[in-house]
C-alpha positions as CSV (number, residue, x, y, z in Angstrom):
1,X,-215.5,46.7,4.1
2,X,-215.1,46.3,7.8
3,X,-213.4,43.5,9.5
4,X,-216.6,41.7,10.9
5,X,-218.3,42.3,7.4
6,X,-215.7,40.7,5.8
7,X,-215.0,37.8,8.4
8,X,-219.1,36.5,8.6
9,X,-219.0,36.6,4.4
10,X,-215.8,34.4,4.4
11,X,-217.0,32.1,7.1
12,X,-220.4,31.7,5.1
13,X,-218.4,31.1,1.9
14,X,-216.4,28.8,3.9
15,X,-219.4,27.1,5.0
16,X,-221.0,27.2,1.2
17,X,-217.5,25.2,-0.1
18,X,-217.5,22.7,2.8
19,X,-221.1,21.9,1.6
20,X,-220.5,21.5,-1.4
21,X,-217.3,19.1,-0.2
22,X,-219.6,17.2,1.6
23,X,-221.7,16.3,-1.9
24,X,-218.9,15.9,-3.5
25,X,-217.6,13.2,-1.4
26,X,-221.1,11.5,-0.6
27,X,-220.8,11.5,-4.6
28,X,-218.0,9.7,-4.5
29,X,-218.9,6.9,-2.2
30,X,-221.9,6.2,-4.4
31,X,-219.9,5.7,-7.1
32,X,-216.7,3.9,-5.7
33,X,-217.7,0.4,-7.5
34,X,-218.4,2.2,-10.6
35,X,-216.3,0.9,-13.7
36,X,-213.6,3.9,-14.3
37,X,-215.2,6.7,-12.5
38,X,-212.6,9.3,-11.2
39,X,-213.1,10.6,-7.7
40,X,-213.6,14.3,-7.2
41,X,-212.4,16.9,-5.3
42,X,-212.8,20.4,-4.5
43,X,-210.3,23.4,-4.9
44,X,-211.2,26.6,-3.0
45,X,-208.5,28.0,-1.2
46,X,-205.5,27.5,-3.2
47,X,-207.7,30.5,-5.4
48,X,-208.5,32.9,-2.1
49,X,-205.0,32.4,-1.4
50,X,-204.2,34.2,-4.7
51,X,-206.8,36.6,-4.1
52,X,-205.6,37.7,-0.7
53,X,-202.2,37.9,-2.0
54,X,-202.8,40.0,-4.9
55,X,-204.7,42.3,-2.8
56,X,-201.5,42.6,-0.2
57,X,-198.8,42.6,-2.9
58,X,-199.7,44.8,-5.6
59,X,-197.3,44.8,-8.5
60,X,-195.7,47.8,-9.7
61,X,-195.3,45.8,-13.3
62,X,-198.2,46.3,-15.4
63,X,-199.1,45.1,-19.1
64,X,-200.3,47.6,-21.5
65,X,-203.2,46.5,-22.5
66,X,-206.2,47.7,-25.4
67,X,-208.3,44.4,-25.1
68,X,-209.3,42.9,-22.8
69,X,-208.7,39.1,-24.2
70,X,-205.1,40.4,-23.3
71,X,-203.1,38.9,-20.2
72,X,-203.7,40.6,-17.2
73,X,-200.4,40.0,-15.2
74,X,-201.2,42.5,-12.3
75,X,-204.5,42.3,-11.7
76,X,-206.0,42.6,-8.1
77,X,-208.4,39.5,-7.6
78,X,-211.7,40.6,-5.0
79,X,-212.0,37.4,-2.8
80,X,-215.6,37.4,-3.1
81,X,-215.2,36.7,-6.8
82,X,-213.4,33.5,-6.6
83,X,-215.5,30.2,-6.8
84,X,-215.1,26.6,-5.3
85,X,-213.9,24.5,-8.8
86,X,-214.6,20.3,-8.7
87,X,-211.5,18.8,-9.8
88,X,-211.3,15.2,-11.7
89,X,-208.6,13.2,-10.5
90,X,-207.6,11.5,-13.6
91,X,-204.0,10.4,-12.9
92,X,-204.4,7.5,-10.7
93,X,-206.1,4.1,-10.2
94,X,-206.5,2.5,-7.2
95,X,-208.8,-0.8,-8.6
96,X,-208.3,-3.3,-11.2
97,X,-212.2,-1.6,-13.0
98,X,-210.2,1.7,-13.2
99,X,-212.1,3.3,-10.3
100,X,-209.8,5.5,-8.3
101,X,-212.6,5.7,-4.9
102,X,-210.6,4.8,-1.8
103,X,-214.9,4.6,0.5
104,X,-212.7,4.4,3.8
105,X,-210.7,7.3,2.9
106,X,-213.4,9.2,1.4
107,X,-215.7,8.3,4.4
108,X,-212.8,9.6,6.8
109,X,-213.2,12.9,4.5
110,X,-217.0,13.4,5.4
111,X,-215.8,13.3,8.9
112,X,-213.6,16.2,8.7
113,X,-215.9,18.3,6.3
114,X,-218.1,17.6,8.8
115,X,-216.1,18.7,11.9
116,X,-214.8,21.6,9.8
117,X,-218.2,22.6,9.3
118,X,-219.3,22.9,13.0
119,X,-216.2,24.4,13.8
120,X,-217.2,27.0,11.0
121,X,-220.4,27.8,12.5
122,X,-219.3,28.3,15.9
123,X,-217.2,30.3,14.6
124,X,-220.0,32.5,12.7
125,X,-222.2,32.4,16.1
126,X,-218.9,34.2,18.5
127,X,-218.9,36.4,15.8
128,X,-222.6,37.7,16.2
129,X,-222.4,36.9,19.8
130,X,-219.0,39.4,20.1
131,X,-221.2,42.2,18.2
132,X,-224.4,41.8,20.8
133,X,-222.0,42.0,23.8
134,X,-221.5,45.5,22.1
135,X,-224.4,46.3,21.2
136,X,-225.3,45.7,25.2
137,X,-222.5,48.3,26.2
């Protein structure tokens, strides 16, 4: 996979998991006088991280393995296989119902998934606008 392949599908993933951010938090202002819900969150790049460094750092120790419900201890992740996960955060409480929603910071969190997200598509547009400067040459 070339370079600007590879760079447009990760910004549109990137864009994909900041969407899905963005209803996750809108999610959680709806429900932040709710009786014991839990605010959500989501985990993305903690996982491409893994899958960037397993494909840069390849282990020379392998398992032997003859199923495969076996652990895998070397096994190269492709980044276009990992998914966005919703986590539950389930440890704290911030009000006396058992609701754990702070609205202003979750509403300061819309703000930067949605600067994040503009800054992710201009991103994607000097992308395609480096490849028609080429194309013009």
């Amino acid at each position: 996979m070339n370079t600007f392949t590879r760079s447009v599908d990760l910004l549109q993933r990137a864009m994909s998991v900041n969407s899905l951010r963005y209803q996750v938090s809108a999610n959680n202002i709806a429900n932040a006088e709710v009786p014991n819900y839990k605010r959500q969150e989501v985990n993305f790049e903690s996982e491409l991280k893994k899958a960037f460094d397993s494909e840069k750092n390849p282990s020379n120790f392998e398992l032997a393995t003859n199923d495969e419900r076996h652990i895998q201890v070397s096994q190269k992740m492709d980044f276009r296989d990992v998914q966005p996960r919703r986590v539950t955060d389930w440890t704290t409480t911030a009000n006396a119902n058992g609701n754990n929603v702070d609205p202003e910071s979750e509403a300061m969190n819309v703000m930067k998934i949605q600067l994040n997200y503009r800054l992710l598509a201009q991103l994607e547009n000097f992308e395609f606008s480096q490849v028609k400067i080429a194309m013009k040459k």
